[in-house]
N, CA, C and O of each residue as an XYZ file, in Angstrom:
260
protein
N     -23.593     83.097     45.845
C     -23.266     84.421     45.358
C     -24.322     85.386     45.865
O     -25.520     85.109     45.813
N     -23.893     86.429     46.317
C     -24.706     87.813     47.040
C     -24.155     88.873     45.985
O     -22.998     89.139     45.658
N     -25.338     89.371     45.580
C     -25.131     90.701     44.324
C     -25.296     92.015     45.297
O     -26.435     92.112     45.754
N     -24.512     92.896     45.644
C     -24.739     93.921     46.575
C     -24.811     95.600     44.982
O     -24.082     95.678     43.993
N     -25.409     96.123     45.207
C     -25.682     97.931     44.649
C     -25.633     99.140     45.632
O     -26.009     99.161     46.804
N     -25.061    100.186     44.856
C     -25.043    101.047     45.235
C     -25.985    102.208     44.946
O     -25.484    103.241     44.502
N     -27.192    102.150     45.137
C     -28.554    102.794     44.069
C     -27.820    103.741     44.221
O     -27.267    103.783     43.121
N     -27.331    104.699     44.917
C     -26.870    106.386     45.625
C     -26.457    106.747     44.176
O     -26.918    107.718     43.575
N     -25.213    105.564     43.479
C     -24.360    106.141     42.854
C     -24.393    105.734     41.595
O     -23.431    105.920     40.850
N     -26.020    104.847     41.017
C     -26.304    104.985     39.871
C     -26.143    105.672     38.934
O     -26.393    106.860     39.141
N     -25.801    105.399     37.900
C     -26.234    106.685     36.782
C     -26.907    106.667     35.662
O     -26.845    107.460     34.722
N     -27.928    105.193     35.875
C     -29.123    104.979     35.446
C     -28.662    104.497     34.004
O     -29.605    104.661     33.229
N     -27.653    104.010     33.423
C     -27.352    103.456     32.192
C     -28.016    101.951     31.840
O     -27.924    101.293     30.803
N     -28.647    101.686     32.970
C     -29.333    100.503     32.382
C     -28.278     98.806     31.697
O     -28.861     97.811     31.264
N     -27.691     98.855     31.733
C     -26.821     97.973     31.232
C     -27.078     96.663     32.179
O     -27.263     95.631     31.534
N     -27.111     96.562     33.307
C     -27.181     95.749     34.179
C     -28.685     95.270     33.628
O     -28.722     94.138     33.146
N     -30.206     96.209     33.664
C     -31.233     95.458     33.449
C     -31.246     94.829     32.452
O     -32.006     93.862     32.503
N     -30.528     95.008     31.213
C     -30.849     94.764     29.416
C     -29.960     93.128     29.811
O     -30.416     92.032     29.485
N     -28.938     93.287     30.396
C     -28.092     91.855     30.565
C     -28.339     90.819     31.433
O     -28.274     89.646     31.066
N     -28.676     91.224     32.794
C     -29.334     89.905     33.781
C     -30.832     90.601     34.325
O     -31.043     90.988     35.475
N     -31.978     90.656     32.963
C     -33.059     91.284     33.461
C     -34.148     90.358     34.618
O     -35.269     90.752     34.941
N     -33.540     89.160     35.080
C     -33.726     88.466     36.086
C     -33.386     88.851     37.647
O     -33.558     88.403     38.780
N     -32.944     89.685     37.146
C     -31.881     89.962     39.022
C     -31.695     91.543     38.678
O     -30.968     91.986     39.568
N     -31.981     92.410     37.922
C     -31.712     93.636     37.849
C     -33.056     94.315     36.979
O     -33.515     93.907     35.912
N     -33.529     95.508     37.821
C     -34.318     96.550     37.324
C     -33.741     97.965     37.317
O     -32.686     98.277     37.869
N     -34.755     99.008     36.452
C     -34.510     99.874     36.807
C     -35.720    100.936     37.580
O     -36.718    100.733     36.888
N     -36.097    101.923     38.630
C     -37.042    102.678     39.180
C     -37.374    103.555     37.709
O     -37.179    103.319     36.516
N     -38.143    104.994     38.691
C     -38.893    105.559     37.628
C     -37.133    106.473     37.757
O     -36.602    106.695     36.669
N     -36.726    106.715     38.426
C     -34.853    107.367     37.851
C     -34.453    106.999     37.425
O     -33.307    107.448     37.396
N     -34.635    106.006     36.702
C     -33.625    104.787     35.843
C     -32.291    104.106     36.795
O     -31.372    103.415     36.356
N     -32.496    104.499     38.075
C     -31.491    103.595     39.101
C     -31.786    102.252     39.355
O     -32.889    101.780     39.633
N     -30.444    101.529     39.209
C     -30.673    100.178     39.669
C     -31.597     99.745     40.975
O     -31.722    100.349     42.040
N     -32.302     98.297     40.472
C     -33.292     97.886     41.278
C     -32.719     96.151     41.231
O     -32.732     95.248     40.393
N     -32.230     96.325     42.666
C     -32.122     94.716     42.707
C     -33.062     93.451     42.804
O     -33.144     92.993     43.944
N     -33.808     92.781     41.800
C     -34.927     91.915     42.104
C     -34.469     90.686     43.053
O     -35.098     90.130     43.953
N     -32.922     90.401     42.463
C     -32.894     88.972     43.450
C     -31.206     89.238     43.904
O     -30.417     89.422     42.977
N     -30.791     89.250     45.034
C     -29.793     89.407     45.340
C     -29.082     88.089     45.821
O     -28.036     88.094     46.470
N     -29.737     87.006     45.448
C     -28.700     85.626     45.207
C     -29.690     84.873     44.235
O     -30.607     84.161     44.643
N     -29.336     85.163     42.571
C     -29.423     84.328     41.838
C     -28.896     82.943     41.949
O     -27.813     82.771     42.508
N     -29.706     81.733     41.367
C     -29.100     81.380     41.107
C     -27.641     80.758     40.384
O     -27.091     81.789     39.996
N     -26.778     79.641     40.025
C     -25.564     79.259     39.545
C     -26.009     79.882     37.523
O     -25.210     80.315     36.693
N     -27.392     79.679     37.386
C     -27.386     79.447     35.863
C     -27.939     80.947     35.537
O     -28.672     81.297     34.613
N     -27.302     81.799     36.688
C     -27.608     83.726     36.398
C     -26.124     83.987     36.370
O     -25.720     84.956     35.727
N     -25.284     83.215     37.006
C     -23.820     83.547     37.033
C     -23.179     84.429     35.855
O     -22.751     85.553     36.114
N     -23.118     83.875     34.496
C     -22.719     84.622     33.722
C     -23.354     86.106     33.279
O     -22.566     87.019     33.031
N     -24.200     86.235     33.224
C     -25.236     87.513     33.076
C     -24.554     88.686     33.993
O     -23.963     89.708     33.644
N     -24.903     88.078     35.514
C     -24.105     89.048     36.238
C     -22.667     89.221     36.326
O     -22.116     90.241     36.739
N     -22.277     88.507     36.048
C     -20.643     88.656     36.001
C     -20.731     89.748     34.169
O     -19.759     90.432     33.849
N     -21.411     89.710     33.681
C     -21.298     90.891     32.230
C     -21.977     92.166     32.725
O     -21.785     93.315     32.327
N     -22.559     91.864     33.387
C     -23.343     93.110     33.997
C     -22.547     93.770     34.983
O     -22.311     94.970     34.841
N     -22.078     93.101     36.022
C     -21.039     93.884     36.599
C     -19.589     94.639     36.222
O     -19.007     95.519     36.856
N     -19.247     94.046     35.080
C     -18.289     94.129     34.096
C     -18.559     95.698     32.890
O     -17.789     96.475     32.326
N     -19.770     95.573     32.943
C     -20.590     96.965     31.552
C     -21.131     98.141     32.586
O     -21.471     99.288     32.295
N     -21.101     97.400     34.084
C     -21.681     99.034     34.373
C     -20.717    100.300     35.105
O     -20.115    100.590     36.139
N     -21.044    100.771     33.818
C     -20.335    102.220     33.983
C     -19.522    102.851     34.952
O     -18.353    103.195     34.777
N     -20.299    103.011     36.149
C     -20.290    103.597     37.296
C     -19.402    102.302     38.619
O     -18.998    102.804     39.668
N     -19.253    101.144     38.455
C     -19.280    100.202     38.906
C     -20.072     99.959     40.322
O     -19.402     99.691     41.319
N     -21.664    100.065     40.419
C     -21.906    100.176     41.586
C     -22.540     98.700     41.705
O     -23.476     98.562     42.492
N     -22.237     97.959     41.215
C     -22.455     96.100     41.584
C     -21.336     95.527     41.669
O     -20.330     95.639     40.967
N     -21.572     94.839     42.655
C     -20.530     93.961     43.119
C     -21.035     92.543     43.413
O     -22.239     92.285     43.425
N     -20.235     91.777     43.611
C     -21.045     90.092     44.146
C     -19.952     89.965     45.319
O     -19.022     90.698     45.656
N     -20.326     89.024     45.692
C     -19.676     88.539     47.206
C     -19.986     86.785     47.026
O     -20.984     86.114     47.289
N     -18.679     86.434     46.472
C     -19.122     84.739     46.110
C     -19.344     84.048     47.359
O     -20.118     83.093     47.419
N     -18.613     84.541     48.504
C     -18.426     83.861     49.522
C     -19.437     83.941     50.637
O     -19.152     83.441     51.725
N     -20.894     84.684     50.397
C     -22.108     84.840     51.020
C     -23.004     84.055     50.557
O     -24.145     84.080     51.018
């Protein structure tokens, strides 16, 4: 799994860091900050809720990378 963001089109709601704070930050804008862009299998669910709660939808995964 490859976690891809769109920082541009953040809107800094934070939802992504509070849920997989392993693989997601936020800067001093409160825009997403990707720490690990292939978690491991036992981050799977986190990001799949995180991609699911954020707002704006600017995360995506790519299972097949």
């Amino acid at each position: 799994m490859k976690i891809n963001v769109d920082r541009e089109a953040c809107c800094g709601a934070g939802q992504c860091a509070l849920l997989a704070p392993d693989v997601f930050g936020q800067d001093e804008d409160d825009r997403v900050v990707l720490l690990d862009e292939r978690p491991g299998p036992e981050l799977a669910d986190a990001v799949q809720e995180a991609v699911s709660m954020c707002p704006t939808g600017v995360i995506w995964v790519d299972q097949n990378a």
